[in-house]
ZAPAZA-469141 format. One record per atom (N, C-alpha, C): residue in one letter; x, y, z. Coordinates in steps of 0.001 Angstrom, whole numbers, plus 500000, padded with zeros to 6 digits. Each point is the difference from the previous one (the first is absolute). Layout:
residues N
AXYZ;...
This chain:
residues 341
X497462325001886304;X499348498706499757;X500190499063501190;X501050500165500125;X500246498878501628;X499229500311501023;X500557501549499931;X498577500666501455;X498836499285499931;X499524500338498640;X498614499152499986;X499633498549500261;X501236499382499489;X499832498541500817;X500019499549501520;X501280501231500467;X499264499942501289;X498890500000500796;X499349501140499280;X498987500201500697;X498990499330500245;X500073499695498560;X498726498624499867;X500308499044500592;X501457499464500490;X500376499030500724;X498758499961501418;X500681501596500317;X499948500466502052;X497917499613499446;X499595500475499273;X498621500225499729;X498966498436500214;X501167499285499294;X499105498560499938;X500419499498501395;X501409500319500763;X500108499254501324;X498933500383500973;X499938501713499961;X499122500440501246;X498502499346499375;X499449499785498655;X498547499256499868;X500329498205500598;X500958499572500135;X499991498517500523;X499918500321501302;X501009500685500309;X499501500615501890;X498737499996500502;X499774500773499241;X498157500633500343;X499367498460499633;X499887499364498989;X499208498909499540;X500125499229501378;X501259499218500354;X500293499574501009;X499391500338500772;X499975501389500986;X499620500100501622;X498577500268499567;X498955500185498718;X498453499619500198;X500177498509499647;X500334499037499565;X500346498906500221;X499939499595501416;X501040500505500800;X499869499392501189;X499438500637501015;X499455500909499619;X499035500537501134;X498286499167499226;X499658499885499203;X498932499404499097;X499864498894501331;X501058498885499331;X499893498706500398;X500747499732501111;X500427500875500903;X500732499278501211;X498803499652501027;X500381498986500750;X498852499766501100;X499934501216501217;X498439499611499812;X499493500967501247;X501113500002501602;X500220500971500790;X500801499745501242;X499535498855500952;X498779499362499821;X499526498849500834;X500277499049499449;X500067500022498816;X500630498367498708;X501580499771500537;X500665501206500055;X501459499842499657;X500116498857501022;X501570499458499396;X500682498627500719;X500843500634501352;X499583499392500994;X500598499947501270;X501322499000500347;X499408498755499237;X500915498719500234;X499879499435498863;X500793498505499933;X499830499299498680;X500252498618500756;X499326499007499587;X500068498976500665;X499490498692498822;X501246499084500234;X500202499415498401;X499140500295498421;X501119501217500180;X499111501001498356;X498440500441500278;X499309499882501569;X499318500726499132;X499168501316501261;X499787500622499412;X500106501681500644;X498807500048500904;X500778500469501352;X498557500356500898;X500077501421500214;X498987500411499777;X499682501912499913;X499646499918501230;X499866501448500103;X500490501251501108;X498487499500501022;X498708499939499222;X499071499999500599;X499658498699500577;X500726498654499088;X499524498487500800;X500821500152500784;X501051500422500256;X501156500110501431;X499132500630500779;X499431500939500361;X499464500728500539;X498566499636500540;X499037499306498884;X499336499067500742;X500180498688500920;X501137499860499659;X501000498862501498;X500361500788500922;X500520500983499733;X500463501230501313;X498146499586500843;X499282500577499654;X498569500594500427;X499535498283500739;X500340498857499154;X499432498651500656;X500694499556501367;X501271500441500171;X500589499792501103;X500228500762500926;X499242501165500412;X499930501085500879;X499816499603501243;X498709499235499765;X499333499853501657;X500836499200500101;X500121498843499013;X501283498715501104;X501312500399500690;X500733500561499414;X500851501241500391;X500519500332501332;X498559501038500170;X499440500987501168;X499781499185500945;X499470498777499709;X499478499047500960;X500991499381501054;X501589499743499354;X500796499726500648;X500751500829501016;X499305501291499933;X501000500956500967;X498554500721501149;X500271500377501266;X499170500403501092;X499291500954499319;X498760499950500485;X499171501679499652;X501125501265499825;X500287499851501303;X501060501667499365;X501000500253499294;X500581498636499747;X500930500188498698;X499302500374498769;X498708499399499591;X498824499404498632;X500347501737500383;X499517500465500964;X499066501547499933;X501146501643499729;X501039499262499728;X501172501019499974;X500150500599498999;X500106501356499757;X499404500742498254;X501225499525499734;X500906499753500403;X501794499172499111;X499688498668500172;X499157499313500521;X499679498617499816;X501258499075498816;X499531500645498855;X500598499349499062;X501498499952499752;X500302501066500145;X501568500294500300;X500474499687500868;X499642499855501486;X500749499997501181;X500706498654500012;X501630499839499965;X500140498941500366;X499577499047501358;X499713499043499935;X499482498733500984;X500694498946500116;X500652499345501022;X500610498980500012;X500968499788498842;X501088500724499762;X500644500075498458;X499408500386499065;X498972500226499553;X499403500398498633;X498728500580500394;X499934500943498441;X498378500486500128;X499184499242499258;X498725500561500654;X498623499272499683;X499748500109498271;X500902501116499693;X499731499883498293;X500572499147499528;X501184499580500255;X501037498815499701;X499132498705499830;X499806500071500933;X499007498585500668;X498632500201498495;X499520500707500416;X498739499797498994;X500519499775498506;X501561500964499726;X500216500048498351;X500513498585500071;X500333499541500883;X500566498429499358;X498760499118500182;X498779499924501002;X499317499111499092;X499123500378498718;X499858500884499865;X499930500278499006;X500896499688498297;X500975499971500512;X500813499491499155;X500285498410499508;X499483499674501674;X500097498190499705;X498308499297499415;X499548501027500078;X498597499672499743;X499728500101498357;X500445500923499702;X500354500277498570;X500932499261499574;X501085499558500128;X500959498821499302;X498892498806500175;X499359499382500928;X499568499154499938;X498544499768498782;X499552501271499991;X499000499991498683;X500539500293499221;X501007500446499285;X500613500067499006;X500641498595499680;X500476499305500446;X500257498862500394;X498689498770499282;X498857500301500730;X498602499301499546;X500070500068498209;X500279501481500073;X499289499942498830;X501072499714498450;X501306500179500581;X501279499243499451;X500139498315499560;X498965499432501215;X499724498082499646;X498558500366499776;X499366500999499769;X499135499074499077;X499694500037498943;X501198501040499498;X500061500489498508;X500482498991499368;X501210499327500997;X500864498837499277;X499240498968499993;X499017499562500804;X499141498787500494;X498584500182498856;X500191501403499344;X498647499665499013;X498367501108500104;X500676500007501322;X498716501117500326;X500022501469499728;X498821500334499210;X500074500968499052;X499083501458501256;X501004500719500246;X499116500909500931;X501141501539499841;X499930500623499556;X500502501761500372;X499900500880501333;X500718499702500399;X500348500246501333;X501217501529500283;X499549500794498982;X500653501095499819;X499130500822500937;X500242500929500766;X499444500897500862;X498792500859499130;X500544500471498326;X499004500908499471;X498814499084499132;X500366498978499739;X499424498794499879;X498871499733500677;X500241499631501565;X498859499571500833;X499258500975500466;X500331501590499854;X499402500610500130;X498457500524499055;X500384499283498458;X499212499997499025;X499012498904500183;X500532498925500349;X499104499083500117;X499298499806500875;X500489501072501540;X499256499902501149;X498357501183499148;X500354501080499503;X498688501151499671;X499200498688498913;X500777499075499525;X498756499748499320;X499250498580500502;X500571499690501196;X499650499318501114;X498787500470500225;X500311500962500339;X498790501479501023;X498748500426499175;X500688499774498826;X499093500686499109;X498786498750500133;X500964498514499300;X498838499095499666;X499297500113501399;X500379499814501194;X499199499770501211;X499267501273500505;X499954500957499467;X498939501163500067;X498889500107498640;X500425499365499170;X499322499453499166;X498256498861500413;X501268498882500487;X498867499058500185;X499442500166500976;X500025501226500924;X499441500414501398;X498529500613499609;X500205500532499091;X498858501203499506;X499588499148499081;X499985498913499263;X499054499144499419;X499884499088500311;X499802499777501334;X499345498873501051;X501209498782499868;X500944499933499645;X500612498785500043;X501227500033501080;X500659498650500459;X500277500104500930;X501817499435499750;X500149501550500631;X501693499823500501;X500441499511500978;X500639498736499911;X500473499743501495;X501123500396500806;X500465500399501206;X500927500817500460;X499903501142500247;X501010500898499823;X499790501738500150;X499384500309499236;X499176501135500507;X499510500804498150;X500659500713499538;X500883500405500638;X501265500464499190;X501436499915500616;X500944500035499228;X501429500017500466;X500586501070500124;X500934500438500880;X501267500775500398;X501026500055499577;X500829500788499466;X501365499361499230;X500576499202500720;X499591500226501265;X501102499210501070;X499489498410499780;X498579500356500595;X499509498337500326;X499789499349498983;X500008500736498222;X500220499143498991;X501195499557499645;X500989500588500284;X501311499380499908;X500565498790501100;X499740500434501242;X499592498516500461;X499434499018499675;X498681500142499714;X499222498489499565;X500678499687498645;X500770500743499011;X500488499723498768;X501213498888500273;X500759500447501073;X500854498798500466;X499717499042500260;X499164500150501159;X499454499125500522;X499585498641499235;X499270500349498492;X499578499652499574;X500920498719499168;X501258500891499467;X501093499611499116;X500589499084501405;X500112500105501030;X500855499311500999;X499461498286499819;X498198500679500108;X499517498715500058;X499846499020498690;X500690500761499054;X499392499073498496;X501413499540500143;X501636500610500037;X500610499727500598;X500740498490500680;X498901500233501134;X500489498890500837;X499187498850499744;X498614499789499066;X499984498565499425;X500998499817499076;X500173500934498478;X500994499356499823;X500702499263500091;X500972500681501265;X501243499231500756;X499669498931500513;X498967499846500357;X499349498835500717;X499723498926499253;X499137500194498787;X499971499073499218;X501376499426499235;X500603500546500192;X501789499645499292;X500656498965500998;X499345499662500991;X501009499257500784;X499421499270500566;X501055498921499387;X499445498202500168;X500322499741501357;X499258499076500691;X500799499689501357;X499149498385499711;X501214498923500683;X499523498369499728;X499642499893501306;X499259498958499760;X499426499605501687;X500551499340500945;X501544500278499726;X501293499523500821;X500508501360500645;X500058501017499008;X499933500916500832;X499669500995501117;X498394499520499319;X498795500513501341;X499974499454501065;X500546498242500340;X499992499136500637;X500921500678500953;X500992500358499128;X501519500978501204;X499556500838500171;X499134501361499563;X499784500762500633;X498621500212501469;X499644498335499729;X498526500074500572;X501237499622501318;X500839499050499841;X500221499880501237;X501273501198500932;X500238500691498621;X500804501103501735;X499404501171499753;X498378500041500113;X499245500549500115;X498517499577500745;X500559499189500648;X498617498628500523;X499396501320501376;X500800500199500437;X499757501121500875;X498874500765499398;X500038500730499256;X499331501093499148;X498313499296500661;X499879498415499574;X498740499476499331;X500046499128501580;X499492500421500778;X499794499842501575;X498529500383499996;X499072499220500837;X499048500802500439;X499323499589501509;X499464500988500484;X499745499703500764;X498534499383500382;X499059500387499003;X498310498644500230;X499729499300498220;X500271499291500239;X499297499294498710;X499037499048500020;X498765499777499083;X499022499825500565;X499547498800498188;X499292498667500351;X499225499527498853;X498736500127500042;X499410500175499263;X498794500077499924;X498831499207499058;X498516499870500710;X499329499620498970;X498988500758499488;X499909500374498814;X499000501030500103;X498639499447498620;X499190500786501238;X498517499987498589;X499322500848500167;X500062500594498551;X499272501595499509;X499108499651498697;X498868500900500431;X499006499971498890;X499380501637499690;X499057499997499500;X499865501585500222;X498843500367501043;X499636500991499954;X499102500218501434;X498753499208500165;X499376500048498887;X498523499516499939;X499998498804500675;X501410498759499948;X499768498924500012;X500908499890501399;X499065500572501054;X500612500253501411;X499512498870500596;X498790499677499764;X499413498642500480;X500756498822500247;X499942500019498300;X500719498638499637;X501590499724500486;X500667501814500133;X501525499309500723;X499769499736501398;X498927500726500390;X499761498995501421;X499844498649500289;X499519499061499142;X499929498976499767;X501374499503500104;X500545500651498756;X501101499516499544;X501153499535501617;X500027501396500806;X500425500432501297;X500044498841500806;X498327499185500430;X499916498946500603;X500658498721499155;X500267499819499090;X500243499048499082;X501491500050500361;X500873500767500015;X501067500349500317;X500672499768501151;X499180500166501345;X500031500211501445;X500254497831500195;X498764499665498951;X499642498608500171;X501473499001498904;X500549500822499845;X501642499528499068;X499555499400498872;X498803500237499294;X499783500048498243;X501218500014499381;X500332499044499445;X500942499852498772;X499882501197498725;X500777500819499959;X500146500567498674;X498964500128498841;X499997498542499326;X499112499194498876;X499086500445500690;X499579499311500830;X498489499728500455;X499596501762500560;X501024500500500124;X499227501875499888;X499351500201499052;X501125499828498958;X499810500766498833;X498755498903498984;X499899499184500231;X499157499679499782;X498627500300500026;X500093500175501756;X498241500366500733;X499967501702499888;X501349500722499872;X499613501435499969;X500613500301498661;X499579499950498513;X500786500317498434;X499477501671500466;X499647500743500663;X499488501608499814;X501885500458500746;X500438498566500941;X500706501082500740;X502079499570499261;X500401500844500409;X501514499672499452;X500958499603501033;X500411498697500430;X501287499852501108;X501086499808499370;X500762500828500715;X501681499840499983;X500015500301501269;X502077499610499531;X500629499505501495;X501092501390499253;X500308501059501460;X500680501121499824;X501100499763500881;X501320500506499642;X501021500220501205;X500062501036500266;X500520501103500946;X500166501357500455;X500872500130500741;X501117500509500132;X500708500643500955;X500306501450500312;X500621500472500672;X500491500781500512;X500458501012498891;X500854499072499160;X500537500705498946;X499560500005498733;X498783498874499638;X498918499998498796;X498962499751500514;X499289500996500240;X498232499999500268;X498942499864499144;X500286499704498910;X499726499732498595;X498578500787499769;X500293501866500398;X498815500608500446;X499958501083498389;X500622499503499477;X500208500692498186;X500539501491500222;X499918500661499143;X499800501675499868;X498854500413500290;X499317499829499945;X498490500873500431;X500195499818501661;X500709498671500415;X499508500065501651;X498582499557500253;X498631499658499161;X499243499757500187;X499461498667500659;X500867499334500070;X500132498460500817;X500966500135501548;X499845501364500190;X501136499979501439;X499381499843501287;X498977499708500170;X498896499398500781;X500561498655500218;X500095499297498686;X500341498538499988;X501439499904500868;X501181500815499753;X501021499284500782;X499795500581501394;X499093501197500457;X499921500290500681;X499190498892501255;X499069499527499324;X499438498682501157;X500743498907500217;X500835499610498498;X500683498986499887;X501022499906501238;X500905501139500024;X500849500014500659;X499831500214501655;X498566499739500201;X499849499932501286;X499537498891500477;X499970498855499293;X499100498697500001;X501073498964500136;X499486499325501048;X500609498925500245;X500118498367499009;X500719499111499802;X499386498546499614;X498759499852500260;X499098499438498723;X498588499266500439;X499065501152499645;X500054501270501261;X499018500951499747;X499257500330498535;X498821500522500103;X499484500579498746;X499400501272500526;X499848500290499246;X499677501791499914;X498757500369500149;X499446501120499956;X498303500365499949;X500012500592498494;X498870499821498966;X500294500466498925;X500360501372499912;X500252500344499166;X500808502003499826;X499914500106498157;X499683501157499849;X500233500613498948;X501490500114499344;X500767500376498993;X500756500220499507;X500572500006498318;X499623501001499322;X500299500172498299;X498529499878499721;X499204500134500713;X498209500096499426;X499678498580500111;X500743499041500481;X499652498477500446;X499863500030501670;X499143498711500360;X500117499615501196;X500999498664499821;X500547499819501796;X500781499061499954;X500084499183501522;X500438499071499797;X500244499845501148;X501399498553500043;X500568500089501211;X501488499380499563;X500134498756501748;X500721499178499627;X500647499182501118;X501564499809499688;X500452500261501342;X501241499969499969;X500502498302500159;X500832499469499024;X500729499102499585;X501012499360500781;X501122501000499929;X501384500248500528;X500408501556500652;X500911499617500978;X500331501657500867;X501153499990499787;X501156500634500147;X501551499615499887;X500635501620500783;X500259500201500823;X500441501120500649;X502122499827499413;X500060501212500072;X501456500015499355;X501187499242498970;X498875499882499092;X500038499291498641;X501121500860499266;X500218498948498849;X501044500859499012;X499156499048498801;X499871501736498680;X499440499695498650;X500669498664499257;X499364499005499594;X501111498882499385;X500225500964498798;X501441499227499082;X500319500839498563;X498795499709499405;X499161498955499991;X499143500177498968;X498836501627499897;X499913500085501115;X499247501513500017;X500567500659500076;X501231500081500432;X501017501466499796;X500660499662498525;X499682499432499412;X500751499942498714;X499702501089499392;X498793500280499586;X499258501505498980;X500453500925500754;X499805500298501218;X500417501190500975;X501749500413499714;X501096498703500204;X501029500411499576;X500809500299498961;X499240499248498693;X500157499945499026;X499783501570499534;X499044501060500173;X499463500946499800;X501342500999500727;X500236499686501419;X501025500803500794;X501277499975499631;X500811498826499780;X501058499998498908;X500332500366498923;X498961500256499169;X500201500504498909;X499626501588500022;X499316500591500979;X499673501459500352;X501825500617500520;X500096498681500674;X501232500905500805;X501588499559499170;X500239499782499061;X500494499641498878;X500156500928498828;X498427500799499706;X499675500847499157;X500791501531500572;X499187499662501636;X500724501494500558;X501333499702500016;X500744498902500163;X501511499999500181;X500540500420498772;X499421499734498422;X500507500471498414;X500041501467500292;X498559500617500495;X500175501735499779;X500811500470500959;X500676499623501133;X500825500508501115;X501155499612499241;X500289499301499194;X501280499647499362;X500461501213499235;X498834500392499136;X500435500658498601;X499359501246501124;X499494500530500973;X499709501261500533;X501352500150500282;X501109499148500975;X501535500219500318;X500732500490498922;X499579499657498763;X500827499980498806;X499341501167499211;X499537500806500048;X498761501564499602;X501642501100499753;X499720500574499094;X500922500714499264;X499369501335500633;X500682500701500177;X499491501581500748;X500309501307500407;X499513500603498668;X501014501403500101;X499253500919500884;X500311500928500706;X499715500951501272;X500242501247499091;X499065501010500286;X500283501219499848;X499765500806501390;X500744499384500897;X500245500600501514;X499279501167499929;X500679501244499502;X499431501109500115;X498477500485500087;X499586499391498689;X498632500537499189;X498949498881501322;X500545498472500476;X499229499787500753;X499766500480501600;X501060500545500220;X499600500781501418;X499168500924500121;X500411500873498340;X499095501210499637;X498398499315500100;X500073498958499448;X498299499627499671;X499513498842501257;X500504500496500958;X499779499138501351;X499651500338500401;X500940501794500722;X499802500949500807;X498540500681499134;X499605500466498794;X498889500443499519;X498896499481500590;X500082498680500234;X498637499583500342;X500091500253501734;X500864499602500709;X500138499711501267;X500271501230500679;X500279500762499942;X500163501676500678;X498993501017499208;X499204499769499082;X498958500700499575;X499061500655501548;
């Protein structure tokens, strides 16, 4: 009778055995999933290491002569104290703490994004999918038409870096006592070298005539009022421009304008010119050669830069402070795979 309890004992252990290793052969991750490193809790696999191995190659190579780059031991050979694999596995390594890092504040900060390697890989195919989708029924994808694991995991940061850093940005108050101190041991920064006033009057093309008019009216020192009065088709303002605000937007479509501006003396006026689908034409006001921005116009400019470089100073804080386990081994293994292939 005991025998028999034994047996049935040994019988049910070797079925938990067996249950177990299809258990973990079932559900263990693929050899490209597995964890290489760990970096505050959370796991970078074999293959996003490896797509950092592959992003930093040429930069690398770049630092050493043709015939070092061209050496089949390239990677191994020590150089100046260390090898070129060294070199690549650590930025690699700092590159990865630092997005792990991203995505550590913005979990805490609110921002809802999965930033797991098998994760973005799901969401990159159905990226691909929708944008091969709307390709073939005439609608329009903007960007790539499709992504790379690589170059979607980039722009995925990228992305989180930048939602990110308003955040941080919007979190931090600065009084206008402060900006005042930073405008001034930073007065340097806001130097320029042509700054220019201007008067300008733009209408749209048709009414080329009439800014000619306007032109002589101008030449003859017409008061303002009495323009806008005799020309209601046309629009005057008075523009400033320098060196360091050309006030030429994002499109650039007004870069004509600082471009004459800044060659025009006091008094002068211009020949009319096109610019943004308007004609225009301008007299210079005021000239000022090696000017400095007052705070009132560098106010938005610094206000924006302080708080950018503030935001980056929070993530360099908590990047110093990145929790980070190494599996030395398994990452040399998955270094050398890609790089001596």
């Amino acid at each position: 009778m005991r025998k028999k309890y034994i047996v049935d004992a040994v019988f049910v252990i070797v079925l938990l055995l067996l249950g177990g290793l299809v258990f973990y052969i079932r559900f263990q991750k693929p050899e490209e999933l597995r964890t290489v490193m760990e970096i505050n809790g959370q796991d970078v696999a074999k293959e996003e290491y490896q797509s950092e191995i592959k992003r930093f190659q040429a930069q690398v190579k770049s630092g050493y002569s043709t015939d070092e780059a061209n050496r089949k031991d390239f990677w191994t050979t020590e150089v100046d104290g260390g090898t070129p694999l060294s070199v690549i596995m650590n930025l690699a390594k700092e590159d990865l703490i630092y997005k792990k890092t991203l995505s550590s504040m913005a979990k805490e900060n609110g921002i809802q994004a999965d930033m797991d390697y098998s994760a973005m890989k799901s969401a990159m195919e159905e990226e691909n999918a929708s944008r091969l989708k709307k390709g073939t029924s005439g609608g329009v994808a903007y960007g790539l038409s499709s992504y790379t694991e690589e170059s979607y995991y980039q722009y995925a940061y990228s992305e989180l870096e930048a939602e990110l850093m308003e955040k941080l940005k919007k979190e931090q108050t600065l009084s206008r006592e402060e900006l005042q101190t930073a405008y001034r041991e930073r007065q340097n920064e806001y130097g320029y070298d042509t700054g220019v006033k201007m008067f300008v009057a733009e209408t749209k093309v048709e009414n080329a005539a009439e800014l000619q008019e306007a032109a002589e009216a101008i030449k003859a020192e017409n008061s303002r009022e009495k323009l806008e009065a005799d020309h209601p088709e046309i629009n005057f303002y008075e523009l400033e421009m320098n060196t360091l605000d050309t006030q030429e937007g994002k499109s650039g479509v007004y870069s004509m304008r600082w471009i004459l501006a800044s060659s025009m003396q006091k008094g002068e006026i211009s020949e009319p010119f096109t610019a943004g689908g308007n004609i225009l034409i301008m007299k210079c006001l005021e000239r000022v050669e090696n000017g400095v921005l007052p705070f009132e116009q560098a106010e938005g400019i610094l206000k924006s830069r302080v708080r950018t470089e503030r935001a980056e100073q929070a993530i360099q804080e908590q990047v110093k402070k990145a929790k980070v386990k190494e599996k030395s081994r398994k990452l040399e293994e998955a270094a050398k795979e890609i790089l001596l292939q």
